[in-house]
C-alpha positions as CSV (number, residue, x, y, z in Angstrom):
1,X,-76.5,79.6,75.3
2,X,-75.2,82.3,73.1
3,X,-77.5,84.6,71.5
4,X,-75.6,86.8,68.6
5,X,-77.5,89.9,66.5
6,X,-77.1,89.8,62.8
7,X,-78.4,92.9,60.4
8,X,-80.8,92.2,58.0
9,X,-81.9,94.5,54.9
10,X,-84.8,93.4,53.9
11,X,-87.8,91.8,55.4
12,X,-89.1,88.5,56.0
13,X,-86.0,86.4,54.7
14,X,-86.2,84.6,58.0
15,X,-89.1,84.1,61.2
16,X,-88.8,83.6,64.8
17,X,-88.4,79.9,65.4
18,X,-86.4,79.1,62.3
19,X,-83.8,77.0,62.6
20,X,-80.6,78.1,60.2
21,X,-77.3,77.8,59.3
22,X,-74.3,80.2,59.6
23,X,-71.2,80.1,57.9
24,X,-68.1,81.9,59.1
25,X,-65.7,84.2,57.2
26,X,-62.2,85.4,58.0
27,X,-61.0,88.7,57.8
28,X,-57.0,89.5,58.9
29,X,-57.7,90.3,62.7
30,X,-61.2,89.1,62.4
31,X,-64.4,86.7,61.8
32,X,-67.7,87.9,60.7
33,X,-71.0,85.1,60.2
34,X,-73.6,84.8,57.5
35,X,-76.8,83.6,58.5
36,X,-78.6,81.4,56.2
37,X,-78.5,81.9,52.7
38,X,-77.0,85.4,53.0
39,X,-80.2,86.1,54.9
40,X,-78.6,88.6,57.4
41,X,-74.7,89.4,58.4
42,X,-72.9,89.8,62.4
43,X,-70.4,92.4,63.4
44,X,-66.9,91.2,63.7
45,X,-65.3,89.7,66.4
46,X,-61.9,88.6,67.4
47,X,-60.7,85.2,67.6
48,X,-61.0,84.6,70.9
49,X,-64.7,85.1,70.4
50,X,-65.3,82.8,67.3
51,X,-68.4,80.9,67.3
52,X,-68.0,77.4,67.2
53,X,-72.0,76.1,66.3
54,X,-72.7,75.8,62.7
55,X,-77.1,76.5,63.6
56,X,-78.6,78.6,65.7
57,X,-82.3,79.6,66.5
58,X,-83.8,82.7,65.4
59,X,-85.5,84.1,68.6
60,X,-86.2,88.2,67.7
61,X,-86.8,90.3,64.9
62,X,-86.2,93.8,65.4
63,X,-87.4,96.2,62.9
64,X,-85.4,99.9,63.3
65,X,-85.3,102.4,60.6
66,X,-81.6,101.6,60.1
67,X,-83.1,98.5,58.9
68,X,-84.2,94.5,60.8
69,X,-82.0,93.1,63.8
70,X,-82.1,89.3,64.5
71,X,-81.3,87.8,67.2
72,X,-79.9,84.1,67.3
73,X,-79.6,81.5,70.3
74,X,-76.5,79.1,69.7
75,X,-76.1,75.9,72.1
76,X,-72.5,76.7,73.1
């Protein structure tokens, strides 16, 4: 298992337990993910960390006053 944290702006695009896609984007030194339909966006990270599963489970919600933190499980 992989669990990855995505930032979210706005609330309640997304619940613990859903099950949802993630698309990858490239950058030139680096790869960032979208989860869902732009529901929430990941750091970057270097190729040698790409993600290779195309769903993952949402298993946290984190609010913060920088705005909502969700974490994802991937099987990988």
């Amino acid at each position: 298992m992989r669990e990855m944290i995505f930032k979210m702006e706005r609330e309640g695009l997304c619940k613990e337990g859903d099950i949802l896609p993630v698309t990858e984007g490239k950058l030139p030194t680096s790869y960032y993910y979208t989860l869902g339909r732009a529901y929430a966006m990941s750091a970057n990270y270097k190729p040698t960390e790409r993600l290779t599963a195309t769903e993952g489970k949402v298993t946290k919600i984190e609010a913060t006053e920088a705005g909502f933190y969700v974490t994802v499980e991937f099987d990988e």
